[in-house]
C-alpha positions as CSV (number, residue, x, y, z in Angstrom):
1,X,134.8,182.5,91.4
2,X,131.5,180.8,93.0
3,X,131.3,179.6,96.0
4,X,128.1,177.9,94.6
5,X,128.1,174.0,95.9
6,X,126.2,171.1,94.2
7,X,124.6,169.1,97.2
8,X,122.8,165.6,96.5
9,X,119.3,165.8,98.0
10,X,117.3,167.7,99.9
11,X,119.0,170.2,102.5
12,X,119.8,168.8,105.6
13,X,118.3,171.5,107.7
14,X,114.5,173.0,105.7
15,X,114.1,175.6,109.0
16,X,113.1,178.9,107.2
17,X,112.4,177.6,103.7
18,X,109.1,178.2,102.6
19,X,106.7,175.3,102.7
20,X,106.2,174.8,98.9
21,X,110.2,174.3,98.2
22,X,109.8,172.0,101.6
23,X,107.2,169.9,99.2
24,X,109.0,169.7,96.7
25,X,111.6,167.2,98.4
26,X,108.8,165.5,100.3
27,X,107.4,164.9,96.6
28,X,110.7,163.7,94.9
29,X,111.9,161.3,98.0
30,X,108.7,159.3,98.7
31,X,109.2,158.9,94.5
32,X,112.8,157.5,95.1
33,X,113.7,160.7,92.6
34,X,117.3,161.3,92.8
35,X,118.3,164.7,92.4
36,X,120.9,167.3,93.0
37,X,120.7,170.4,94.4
38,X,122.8,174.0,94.5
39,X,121.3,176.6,97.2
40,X,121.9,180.4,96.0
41,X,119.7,181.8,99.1
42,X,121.4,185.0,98.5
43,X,121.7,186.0,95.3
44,X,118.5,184.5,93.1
45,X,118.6,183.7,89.7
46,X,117.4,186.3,88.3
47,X,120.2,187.5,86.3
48,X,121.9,186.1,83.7
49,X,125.4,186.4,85.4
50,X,123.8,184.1,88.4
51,X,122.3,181.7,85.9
52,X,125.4,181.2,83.9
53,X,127.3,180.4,87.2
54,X,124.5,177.5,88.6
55,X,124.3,176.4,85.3
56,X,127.7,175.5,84.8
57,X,127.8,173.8,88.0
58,X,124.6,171.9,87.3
59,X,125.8,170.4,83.8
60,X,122.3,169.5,82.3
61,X,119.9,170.7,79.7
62,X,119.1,173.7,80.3
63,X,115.5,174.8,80.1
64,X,113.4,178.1,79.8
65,X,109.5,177.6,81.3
66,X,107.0,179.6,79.9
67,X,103.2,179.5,81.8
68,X,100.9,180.7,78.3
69,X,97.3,181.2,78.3
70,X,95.0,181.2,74.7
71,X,93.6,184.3,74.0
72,X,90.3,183.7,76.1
73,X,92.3,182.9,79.1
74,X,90.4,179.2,79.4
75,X,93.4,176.8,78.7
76,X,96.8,177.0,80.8
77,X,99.9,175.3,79.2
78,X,103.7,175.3,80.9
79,X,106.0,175.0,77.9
80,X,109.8,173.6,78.6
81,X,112.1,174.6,75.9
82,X,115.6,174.8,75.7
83,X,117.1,177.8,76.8
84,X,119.0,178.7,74.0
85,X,115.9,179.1,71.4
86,X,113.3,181.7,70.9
87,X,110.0,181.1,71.5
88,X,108.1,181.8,68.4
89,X,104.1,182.1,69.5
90,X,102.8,181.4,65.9
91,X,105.0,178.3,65.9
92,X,103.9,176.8,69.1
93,X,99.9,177.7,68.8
94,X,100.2,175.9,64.8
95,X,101.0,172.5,66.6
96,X,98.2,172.4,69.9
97,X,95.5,173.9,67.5
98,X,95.4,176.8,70.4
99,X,95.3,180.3,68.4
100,X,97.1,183.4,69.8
101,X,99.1,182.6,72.8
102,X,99.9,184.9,75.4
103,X,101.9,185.1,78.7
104,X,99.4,183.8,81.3
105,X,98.7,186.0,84.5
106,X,101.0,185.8,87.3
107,X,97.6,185.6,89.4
108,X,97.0,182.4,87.7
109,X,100.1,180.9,87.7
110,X,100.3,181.2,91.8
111,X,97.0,179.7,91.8
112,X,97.1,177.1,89.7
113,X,100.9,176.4,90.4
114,X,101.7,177.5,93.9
115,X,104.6,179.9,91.8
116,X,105.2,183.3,90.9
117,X,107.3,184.6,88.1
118,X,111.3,184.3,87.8
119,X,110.6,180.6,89.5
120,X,108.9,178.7,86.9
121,X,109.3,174.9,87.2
122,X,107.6,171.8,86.1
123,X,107.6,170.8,89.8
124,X,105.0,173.2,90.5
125,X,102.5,170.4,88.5
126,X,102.3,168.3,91.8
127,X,100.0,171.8,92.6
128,X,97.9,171.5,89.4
129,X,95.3,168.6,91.3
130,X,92.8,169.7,89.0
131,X,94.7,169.7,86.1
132,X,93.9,173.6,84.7
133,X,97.6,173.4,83.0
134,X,98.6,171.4,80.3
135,X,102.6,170.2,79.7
136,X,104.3,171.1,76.8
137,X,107.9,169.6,76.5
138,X,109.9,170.4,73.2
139,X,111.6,167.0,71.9
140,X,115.1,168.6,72.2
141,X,114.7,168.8,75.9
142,X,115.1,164.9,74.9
143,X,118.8,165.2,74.2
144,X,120.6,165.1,77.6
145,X,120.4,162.7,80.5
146,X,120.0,165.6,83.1
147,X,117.5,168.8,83.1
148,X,118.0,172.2,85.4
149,X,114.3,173.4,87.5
150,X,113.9,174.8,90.4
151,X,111.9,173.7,93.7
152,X,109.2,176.2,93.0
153,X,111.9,179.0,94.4
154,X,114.3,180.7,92.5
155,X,116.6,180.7,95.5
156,X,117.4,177.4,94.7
157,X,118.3,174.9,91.7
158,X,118.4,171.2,90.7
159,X,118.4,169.2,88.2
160,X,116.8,166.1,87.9
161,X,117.0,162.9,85.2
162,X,114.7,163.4,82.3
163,X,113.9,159.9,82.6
164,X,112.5,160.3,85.6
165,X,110.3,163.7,84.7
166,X,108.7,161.4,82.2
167,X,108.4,158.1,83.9
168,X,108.1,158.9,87.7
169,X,107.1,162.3,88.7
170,X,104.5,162.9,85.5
171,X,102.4,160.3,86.0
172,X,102.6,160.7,89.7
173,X,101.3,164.0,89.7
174,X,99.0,162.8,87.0
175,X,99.8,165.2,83.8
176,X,100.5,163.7,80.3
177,X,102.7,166.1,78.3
178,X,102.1,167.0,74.8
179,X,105.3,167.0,72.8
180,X,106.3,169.8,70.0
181,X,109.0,170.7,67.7
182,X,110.1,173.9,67.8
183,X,112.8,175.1,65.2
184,X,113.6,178.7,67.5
185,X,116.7,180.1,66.6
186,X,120.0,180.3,69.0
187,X,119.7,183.7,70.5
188,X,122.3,186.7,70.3
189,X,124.1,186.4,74.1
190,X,123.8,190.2,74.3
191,X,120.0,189.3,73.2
192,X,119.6,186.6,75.9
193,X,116.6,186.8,78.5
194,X,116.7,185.9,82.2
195,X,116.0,182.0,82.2
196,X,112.8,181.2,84.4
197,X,114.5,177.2,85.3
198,X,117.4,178.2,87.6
């Protein structure tokens, strides 16, 4: 049974949370944002027995980030997918023109995003002032009025209303995504990866 609880808002009391989750809310309440929030300070989300648990308390899309690199390590992307299909590399690279796709470095993910791996989130864009990453949103993502991410810390998870990712916080933070279609097929559960969104 979890004692997990799904707060609205930012946390009343930010005293020993690190300053890049702390921005995070700054970020989303001078937008008018709304968003919801379940703290797991304990027990981060990096297991699937702790993701299944906030997920079903969150009750929204659920998304897997990827930070890729091409294969000369000179163009960033952040790719949100749903978290039930496979990321297929030759799939992806066919649709931005970008040829063998790698996992980008967690060195270059901190720096360009202000987050290390296990607490990948499209918030961390508001860090990208200089625009090194480029969004990629899969048009499934599309589907539900909600979408899990965390506050650039894997100690704690939201979710957000898609609407609002597209219309409010993007062009805030001044990235345009580039939208793809991936087919990816639903993954054995005994298969399944830890999730990088909650």
């Amino acid at each position: 049974m979890s004692d997990y609880v799904l707060e609205k808002g930012r946390p009343e009391d930010t005293a020993g949370r690190l300053p890049k989750e702390v921005r995070c809310y700054d970020l989303l309440d001078s937008l008018g944002i709304e968003y919801y929030r379940v703290d797991h300070r304990s027990e981060p989300a990096d297991t699937m027995e702790a993701c299944d648990r906030i997920d079903a308390i969150l009750n929204a899309v659920i998304v897997k980030n990827l930070f890729l690199c091409n294969r000369q390590q000179t163009k960033y992307y952040l790719l949100m997918m749903p978290g039930e299909k496979v990321f297929k590399t030759r799939e992806l690279s066919h649709q931005i023109g970008s040829a063998r796709l790698s996992f980008g470095t967690p060195e270059r993910m901190e720096e360009y995003l202000d987050i290390t791996p296990g607490s990948v989130s499209v918030l961390g864009l508001m860090n990208d002032t200089d625009n090194h990453v480029q969004l990629l949103i899969d048009r499934d993502i599309l589907s539900g009025e909600y979408f899990g991410l965390h506050p650039c810390i894997n100690t704690s998870s939201m979710k957000m209303k898609i609407d609002d990712l597209l219309h409010v916080f993007l062009p805030a933070v001044h990235h345009e995504p580039i939208f793809v279609e991936l087919k990816g097929e639903e993954q054995v559960p005994e298969n399944r990866q830890v999730k990088d969104h909650t």
